[in-house]
C-alpha positions in Angstrom: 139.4 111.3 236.4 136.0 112.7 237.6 135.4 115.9 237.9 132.7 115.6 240.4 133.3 117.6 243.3 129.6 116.5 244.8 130.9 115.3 248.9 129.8 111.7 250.0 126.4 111.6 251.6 126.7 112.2 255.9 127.9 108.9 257.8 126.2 108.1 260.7 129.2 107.1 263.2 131.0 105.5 260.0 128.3 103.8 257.9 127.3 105.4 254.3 123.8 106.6 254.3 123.9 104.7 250.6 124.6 101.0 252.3 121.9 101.8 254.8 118.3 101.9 254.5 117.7 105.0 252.3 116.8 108.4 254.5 114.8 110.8 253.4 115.9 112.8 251.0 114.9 116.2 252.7 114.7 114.9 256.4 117.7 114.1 258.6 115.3 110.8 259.2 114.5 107.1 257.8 110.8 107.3 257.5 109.3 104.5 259.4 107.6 103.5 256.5 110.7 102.7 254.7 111.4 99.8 257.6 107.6 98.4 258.3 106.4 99.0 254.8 108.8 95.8 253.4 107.7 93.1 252.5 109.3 91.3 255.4 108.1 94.2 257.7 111.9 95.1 258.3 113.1 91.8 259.9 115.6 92.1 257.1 117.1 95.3 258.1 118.4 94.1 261.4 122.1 95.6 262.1 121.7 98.1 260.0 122.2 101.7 261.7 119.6 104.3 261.4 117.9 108.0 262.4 114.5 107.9 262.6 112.0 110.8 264.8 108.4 110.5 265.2 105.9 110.8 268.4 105.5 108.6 271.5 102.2 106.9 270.9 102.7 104.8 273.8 106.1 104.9 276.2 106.4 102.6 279.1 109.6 102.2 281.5 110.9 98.7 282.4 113.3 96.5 284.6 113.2 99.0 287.2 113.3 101.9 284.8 117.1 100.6 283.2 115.2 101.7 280.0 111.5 102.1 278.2 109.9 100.9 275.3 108.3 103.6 273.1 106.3 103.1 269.9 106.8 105.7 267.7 105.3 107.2 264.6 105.7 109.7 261.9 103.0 109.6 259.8 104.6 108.1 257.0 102.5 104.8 257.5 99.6 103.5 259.9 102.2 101.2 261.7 104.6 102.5 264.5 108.2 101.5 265.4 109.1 100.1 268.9 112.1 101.9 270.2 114.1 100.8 273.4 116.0 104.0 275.0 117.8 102.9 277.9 118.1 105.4 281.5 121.7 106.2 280.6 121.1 107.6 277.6 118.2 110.3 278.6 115.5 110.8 281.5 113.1 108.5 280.9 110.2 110.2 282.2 110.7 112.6 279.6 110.6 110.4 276.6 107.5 108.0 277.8 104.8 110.4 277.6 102.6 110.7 275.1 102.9 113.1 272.3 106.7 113.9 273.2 108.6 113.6 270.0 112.1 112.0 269.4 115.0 112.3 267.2 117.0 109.0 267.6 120.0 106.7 266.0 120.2 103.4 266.9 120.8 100.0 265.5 117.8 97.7 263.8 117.6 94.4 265.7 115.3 91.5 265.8 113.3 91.3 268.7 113.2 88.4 271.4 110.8 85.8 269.7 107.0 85.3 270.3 106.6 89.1 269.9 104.4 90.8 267.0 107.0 93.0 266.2 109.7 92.1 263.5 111.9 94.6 264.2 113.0 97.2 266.7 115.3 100.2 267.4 117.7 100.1 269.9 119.2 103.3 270.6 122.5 104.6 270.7 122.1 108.1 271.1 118.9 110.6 271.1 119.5 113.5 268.9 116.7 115.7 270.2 113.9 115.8 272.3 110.5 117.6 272.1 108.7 116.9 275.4 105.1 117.1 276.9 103.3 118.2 279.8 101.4 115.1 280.6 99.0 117.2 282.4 98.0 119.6 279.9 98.1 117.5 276.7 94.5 117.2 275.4 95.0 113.8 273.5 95.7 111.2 276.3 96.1 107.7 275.8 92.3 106.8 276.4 90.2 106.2 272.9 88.9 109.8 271.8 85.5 110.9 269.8 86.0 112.2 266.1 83.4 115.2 267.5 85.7 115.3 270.7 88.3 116.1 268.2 87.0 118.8 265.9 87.9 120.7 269.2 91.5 120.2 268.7 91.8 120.1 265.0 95.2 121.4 265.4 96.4 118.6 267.2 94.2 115.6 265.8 96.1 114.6 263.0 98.4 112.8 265.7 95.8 110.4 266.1 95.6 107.2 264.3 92.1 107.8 262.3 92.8 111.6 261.6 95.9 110.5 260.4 95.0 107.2 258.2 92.3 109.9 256.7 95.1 111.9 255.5 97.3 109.4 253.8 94.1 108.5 252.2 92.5 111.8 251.6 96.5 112.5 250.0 96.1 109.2 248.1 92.9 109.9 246.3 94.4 113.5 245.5 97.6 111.7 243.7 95.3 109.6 241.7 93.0 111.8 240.9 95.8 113.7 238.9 97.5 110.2 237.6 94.0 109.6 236.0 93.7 112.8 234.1 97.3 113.5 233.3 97.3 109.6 231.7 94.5 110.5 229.7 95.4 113.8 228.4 94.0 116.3 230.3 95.5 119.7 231.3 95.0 121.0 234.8 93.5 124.5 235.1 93.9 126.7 238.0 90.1 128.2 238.0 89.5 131.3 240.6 88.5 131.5 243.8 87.1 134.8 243.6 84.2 135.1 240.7 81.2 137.2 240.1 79.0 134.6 238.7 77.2 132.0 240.7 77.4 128.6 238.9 74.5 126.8 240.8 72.4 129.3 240.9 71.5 129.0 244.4 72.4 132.2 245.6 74.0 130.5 248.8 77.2 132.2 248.1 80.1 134.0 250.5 80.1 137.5 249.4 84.0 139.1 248.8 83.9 142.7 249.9 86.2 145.3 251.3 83.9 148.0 252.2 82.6 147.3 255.3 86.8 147.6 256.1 86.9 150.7 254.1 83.8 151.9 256.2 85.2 150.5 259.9 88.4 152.4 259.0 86.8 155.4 257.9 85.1 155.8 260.9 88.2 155.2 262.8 89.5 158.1 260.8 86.7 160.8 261.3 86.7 159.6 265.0 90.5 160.9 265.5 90.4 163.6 262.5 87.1 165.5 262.6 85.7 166.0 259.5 85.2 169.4 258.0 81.6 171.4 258.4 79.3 172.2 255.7 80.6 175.9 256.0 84.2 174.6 255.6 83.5 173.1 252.4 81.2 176.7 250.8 84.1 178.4 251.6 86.7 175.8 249.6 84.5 176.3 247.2 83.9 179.9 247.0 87.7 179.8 247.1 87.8 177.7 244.0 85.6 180.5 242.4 87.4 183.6 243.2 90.9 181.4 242.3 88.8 180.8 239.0 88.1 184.4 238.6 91.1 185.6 239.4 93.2 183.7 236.2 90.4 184.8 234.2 91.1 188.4 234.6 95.1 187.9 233.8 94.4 186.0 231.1 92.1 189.2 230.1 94.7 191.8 230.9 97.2 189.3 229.0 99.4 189.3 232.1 102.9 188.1 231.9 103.1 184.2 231.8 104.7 184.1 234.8 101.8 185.5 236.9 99.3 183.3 234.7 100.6 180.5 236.3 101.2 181.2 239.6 97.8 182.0 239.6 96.3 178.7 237.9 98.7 176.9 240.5 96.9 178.6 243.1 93.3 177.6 241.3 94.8 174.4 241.1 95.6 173.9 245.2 92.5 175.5 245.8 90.5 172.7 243.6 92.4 170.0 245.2 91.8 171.6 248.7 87.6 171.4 248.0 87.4 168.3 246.3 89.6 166.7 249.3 87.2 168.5 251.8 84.4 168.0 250.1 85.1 164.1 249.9 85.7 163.6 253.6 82.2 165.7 254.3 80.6 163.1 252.0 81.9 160.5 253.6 80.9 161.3 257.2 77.6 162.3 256.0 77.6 158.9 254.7 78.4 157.0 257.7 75.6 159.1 259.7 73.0 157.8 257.3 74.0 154.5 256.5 76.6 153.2 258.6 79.4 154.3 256.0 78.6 151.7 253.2 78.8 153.8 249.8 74.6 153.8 248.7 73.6 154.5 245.1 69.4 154.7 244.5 69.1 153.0 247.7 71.3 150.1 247.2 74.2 149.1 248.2 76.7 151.0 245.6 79.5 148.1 244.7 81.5 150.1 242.1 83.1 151.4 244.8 83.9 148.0 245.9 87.5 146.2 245.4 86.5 144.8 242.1 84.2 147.8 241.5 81.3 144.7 241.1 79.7 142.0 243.6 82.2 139.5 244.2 82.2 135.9 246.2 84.0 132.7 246.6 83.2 130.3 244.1 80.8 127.5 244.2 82.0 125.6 240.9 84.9 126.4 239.2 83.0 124.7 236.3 82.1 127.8 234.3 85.9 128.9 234.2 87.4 125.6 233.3 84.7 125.4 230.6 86.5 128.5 228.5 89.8 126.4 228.6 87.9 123.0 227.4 86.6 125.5 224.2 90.7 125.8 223.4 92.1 122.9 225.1 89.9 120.2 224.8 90.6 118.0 227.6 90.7 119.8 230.8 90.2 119.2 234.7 90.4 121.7 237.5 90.7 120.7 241.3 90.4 123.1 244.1 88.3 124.4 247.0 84.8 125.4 246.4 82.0 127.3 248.8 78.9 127.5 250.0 77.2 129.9 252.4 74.4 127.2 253.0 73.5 127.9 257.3 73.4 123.5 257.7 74.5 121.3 260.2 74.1 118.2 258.6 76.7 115.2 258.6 77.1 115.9 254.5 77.6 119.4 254.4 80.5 122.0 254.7 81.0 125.2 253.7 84.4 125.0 252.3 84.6 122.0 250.5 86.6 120.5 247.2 85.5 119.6 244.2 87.4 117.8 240.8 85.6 118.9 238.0 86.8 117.4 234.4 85.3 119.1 231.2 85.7 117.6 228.0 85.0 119.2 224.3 83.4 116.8 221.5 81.9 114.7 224.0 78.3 114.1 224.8 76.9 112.9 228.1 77.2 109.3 227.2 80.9 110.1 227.1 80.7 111.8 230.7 78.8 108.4 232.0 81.8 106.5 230.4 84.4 109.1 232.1 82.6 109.6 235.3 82.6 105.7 235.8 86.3 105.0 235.1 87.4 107.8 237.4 85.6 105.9 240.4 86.9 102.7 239.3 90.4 104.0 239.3 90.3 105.3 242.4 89.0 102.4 244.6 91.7 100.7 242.6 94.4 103.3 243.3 93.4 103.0 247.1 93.5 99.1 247.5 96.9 99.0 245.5 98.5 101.9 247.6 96.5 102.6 250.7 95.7 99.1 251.4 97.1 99.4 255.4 95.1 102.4 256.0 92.4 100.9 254.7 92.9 98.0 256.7 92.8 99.9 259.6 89.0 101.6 258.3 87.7 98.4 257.9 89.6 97.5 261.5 87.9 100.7 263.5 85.7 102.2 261.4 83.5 100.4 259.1 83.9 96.4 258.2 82.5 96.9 254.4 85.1 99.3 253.7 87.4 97.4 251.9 84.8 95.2 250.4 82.8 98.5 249.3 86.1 99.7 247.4 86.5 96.2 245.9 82.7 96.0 244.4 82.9 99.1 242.8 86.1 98.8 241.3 85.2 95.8 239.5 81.4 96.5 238.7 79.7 97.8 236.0 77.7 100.6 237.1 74.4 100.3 236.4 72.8 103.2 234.1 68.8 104.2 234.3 66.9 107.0 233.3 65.5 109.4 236.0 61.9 108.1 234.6 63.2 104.8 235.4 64.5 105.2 238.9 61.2 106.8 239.6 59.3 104.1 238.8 61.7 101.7 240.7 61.2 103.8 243.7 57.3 104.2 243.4 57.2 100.3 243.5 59.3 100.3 246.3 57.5 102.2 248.4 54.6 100.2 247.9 56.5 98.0 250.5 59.3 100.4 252.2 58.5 103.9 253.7 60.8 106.3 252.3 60.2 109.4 254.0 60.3 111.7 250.8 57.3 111.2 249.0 58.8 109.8 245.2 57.1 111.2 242.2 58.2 112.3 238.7 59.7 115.8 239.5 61.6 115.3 242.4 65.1 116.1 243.0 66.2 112.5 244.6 66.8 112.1 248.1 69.6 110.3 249.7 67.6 107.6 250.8 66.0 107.2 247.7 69.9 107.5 245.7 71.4 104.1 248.5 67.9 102.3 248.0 69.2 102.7 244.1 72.6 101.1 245.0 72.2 99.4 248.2 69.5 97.1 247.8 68.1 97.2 244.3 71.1 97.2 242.4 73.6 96.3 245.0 76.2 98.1 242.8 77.2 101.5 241.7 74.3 103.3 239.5 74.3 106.2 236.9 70.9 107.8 236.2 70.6 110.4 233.7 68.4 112.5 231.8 66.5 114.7 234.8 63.7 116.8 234.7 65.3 120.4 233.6 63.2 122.5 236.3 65.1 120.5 239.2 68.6 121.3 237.1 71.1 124.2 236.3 70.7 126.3 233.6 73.8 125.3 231.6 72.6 121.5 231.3 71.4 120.5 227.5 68.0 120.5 226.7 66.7 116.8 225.2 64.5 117.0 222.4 61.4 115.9 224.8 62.0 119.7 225.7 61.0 118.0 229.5 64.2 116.6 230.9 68.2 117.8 230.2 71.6 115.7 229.5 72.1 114.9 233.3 73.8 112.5 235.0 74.1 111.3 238.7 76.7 109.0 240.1 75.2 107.1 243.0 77.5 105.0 245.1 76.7 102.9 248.3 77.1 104.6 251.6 77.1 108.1 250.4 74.6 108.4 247.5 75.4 110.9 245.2 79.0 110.8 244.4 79.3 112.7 240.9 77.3 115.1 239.1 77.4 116.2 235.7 75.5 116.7 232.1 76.5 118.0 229.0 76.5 121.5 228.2 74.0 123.5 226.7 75.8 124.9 223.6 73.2 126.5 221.7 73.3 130.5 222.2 69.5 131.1 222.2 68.6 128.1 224.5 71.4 128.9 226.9 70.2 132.7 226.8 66.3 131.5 227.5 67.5 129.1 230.5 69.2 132.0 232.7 66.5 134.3 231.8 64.1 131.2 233.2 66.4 130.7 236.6 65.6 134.4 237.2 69.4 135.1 236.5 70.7 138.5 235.4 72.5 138.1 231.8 74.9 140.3 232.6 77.4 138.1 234.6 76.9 135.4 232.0 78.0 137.3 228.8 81.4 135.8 228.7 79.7 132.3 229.3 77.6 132.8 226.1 80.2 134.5 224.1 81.8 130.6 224.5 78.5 129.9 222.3 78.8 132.6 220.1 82.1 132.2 219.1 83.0 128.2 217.6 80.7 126.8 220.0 81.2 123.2 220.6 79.4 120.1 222.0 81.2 119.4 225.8 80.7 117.5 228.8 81.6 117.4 231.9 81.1 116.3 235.9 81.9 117.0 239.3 82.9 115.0 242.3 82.6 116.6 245.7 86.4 115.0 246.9 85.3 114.8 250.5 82.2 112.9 249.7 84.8 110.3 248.1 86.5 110.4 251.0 83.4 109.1 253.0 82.5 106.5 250.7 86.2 105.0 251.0 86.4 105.3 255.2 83.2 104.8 255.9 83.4 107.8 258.5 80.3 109.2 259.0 80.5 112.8 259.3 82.1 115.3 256.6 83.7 117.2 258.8 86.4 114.7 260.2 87.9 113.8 256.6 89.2 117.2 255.7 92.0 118.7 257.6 90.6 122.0 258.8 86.4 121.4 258.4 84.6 125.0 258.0 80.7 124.9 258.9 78.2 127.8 260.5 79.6 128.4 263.7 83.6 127.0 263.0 86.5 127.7 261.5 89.4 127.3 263.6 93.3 128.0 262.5 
């Protein structure tokens, strides 16, 4: 006899959840994706009895308003359900708008032939329903801008595109760990919060609680005055007659007990100076300087939360490096920042980044990584996204699909930096780029899709760049010119992946900071990695939003992350 005491799953109106469709397991709902996503597009489920909830994309009444046909979605898949809810059941005007969301249990049918659908709900009872004020809902029916858009970010993801992006964006993430986890990597939680700047660059969101501290200060000396400069003489005068008086006992050898009453009274009278003395500082300090603790002039950070500069990373490269001198094969995958003031169609300021780093590998083994990472993700999408994708290629940009499919099966093309230079020199002998190309330059974009678009025509690696244009943690060739660097260009997008191998000698990692006009000091850790079993590593990163672009083929940056952050925005 079974001891199992688990209760049946809940019937809807006397059918097992188990010989329906399955539900969600978490969700009093059938996803819609479970029905359309068949191979048969659900025809086969007809008669079978169902909940499903989603939101009116489109509601209509008919025959005289008798009922209305709604086509609903959930997210779960680009396609949406047609639901018929007939007058009886609920007011109809308040299911048919747009954006109104339903909670429904009906029965699967077929629909009447010559129709596109393969199935329909026709319900039997409406569970709940979350309506909308027509009037006052900002995403009507009528075709919306993506910039029209970033105006209502928290709302947008109800729209077809925003939506598609995010099954895909959410695809690419799943992948990304699929890809690592299958080849052996560990994932490493690097920090947002670091006191080194991996770039470089300096562009970097500074992490500081003092100008709080100061605006609450200030606050606080507004509503308690502080004390005058003859309020803190005399706590200090009283400090020294306190003093003066224990001194005396102690030299009269008083009784114990008067000894200590009397140091206890030194002791109040101390705490009573230094407390006065503290808040005097302080308001001095906010009538010179505007409250911000100052030390030889500068800004004095020791005082600071971490009692040290502090900002939001730009790489969480250097950390995950520490683990790939233990571990190995590591990978971290998180949001990165940059404080850079631009407004260009590429650039955010929060943004994030996959960054792999690998120990006994050299940067022919990051090429070799690098390039079967971007293979395995156009894969991954064309396997499991391909009806988001469809709709890209649909709405967005006709190559999509084609782009994913060319790179998944190509072998990328590798060149030297010397070598794309000289392509590109010979090029414009014909084509105006509007970068001048010379040996030296950091590549421009339209110099990185000349590379793939229309010399190659496929995917391209170059490597080996000229170390002035590079970080400091990039491996010095033995030309003593050019480092272990590598670019991944793609079509569409250019860059896609950057990486090199690491410098891992101690004295030529020391001389490159010291070159970038870096301070040691926040790099001692970094070089005690080199000190201490140093080992020859490698390793790359890809900006995930850029990846993102070169799948859609959307255009701007900031409409294929869910909440875009640039100079000037950063709603929710």
């Amino acid at each position: 006899m079974s001891t199992d005491s688990t209760p049946p799953p809940p019937a809807l109106d006397g059918l097992i959840i188990s010989d329906a469709v399955q539900e969600a397991q978490f969700s009093q709902r059938v996803p819609i994706q479970y029905i359309l996503g068949r191979s048969d597009k659900g025809a086969g489920l007809a008669g079978q009895k169902v909940r499903i909830g989603g939101w009116v994309k489109t509601g209509r009444e008919a025959d005289k308003g008798r009922f209305a046909f709604l086509e609903i979605n959930d997210g779960s898949c680009a396609g949406n359900l047609q639901v018929i809810v007939k007058s009886e059941l609920y007011k109809l005007s308040d299911v048919v708008q747009t954006g109104t969301c339903v909670h429904v249990e009906g029965l699967l049918k077929s629909p009447p032939e010559g129709v596109k659908q393969r199935i329909e709900l026709d319900v039997e009872k409406v569970l709940d329903v979350g309506t909308v004020d027509a009037a006052k809902y900002p995403l009507p029916k009528t075709k919306l801008t993506l910039e029209f858009l970033r105006d209502v970010v928290h709302l947008r993801s109800r729209t077809n595109t925003i939506s598609a992006v995010a099954r895909i964006r959410n695809a690419l993430a799943y992948a990304t760990h699929t890809f690592f986890q299958k080849h052996g990597f560990l994932y490493v939680h690097t920090p947002i919060i670091t006191t080194s700047d991996c770039e470089g660059a300096g562009e970097m969101f500074q992490v500081t609680t003092l100008i709080n501290d100061s605006e609450k200060l200030e606050n606080d000396l507004k509503k308690t005055p502080p004390p005058s400069e003859t309020d803190v003489k005399d706590a200090e005068l009283a400090v020294k007659a306190k003093g003066e008086e224990v001194a005396k006992l102690k030299s009269a050898k008083a009784s114990k007990p008067e000894i200590l009453s009397a140091v206890a009274e030194l002791t109040k009278a101390k705490e009573n100076f230094s407390k006065l003395d503290e808040r005097y500082k302080q308001a001095e300090r906010i009538k010179l300087g505007g409250g911000l603790p100052k030390k030889d002039g500068k800004i004095d950070y020791s005082e600071d939360f971490f009692a040290r500069q502090a900002f939001l990373t730009v790489s969480g490269q250097l950390q995950v490096e520490t683990y790939a001198c233990a571990l190995s094969s590591v990978y971290t995958f998180g949001p990165t920042f940059r404080a850079e003031n631009s407004h260009t169609t590429r650039h955010l300021a929060e943004f994030w980044m996959v960054e792999p780093e690998i120990a006994f590998a050299d940067i022919q083994d990051d090429m070799n990584c690098a390039e079967a990472y971007v293979r395995f993700l156009c894969q991954w999408l064309l396997d499991n996204c391909y009806d988001d994708m469809e709709f890209m290629t649909k709405f967005i940009d006709k190559t999509a699909i084609q782009r994913l499919e060319m790179v998944a099966k190509s072998k990328f093309h590798r060149i030297t930096y010397t070598e794309a230079v000289a392509i590109l020199e010979e090029a414009s002998k014909v084509k105006k780029f509007d970068n001048k190309v010379e040996w030296g330059i950091d590549l421009a974009s339209e110099h990185e899709r000349y590379l793939t678009e229309e010399k190659f025509k496929a995917p391209v690696i170059v490597y080996n760049y000229p170390k002035a244009i590079k970080a400091f943690y990039m491996k010095v060739n033995e030309d003593n010119k050019t480092v272990a660097a590598m670019d991944v260009l793609v079509p569409k997008v250019g860059e896609l992946v950057g990486g090199s191998q690491r410098e891992e000698n101690y004295e030529v990692l020391k001389e490159r900071i010291l070159e970038m006009g870096l301070p040691l000091e926040p790099y001692h850790w970094y070089l005690d990695l080199r000190s201490y079993g140093t080992v020859k590593h490698s390793g790359f990163g890809l900006g995930f939003e850029r990846m993102i672009l070169f799948a859609t083929g959307i255009d701007n940056i900031r409409d294929v992350i869910p909440f875009p952050r640039y100079p000037g925005k950063a709603d929710l």
